[in-house]
N, C-alpha and C positions, 0 to 999 in steps of 0.2 A: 224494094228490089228493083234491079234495071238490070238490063243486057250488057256484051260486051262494049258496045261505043258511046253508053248511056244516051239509048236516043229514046227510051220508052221508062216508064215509068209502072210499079205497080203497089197496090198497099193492098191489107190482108191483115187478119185477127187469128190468132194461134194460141194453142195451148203449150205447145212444145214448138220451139223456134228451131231446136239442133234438126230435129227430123224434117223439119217442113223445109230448111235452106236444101239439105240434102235433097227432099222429093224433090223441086225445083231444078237443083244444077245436076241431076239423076234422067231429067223430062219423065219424072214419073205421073208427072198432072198433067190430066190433058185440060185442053184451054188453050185460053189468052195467054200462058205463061209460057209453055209447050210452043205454041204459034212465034211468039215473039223471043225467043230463048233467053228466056230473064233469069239469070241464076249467081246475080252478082246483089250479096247483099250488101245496103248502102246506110240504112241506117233502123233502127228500132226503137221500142220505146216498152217499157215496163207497167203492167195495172196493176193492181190487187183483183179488178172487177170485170169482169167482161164486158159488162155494158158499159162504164168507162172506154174501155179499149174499140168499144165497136164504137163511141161516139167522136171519140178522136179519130180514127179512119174515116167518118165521113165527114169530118172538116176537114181532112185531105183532101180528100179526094172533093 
């Protein structure tokens, strides 16, 4: 996800993507996301496995 001017960046592991974009563009998470007004989703990716999903975000990031 990133802000309006795409000047920040953020990545993140979810179970449900529809509610977590909504908390996001809602500011219902406080944080880094809250601070930075990130609520523009830009791109995702699909696991079967969470620890897949968690080790692909940290080769993102």
């Amino acid at each position: 996800m990133t802000n309006k001017r795409n000047t920040v960046l953020y990545t993140g592991v979810t179970n449900d993507l529809k509610i977590r974009t909504y908390q996001h563009k809602e500011k219902l998470v406080e944080g880094f996301t809250k601070k930075h007004k990130i609520t523009k989703l830009v791109y995702y990716e699909v696991f079967d496995n969470i620890k897949n999903g968690i080790l692909r975000e940290k080769q993102i990031k």
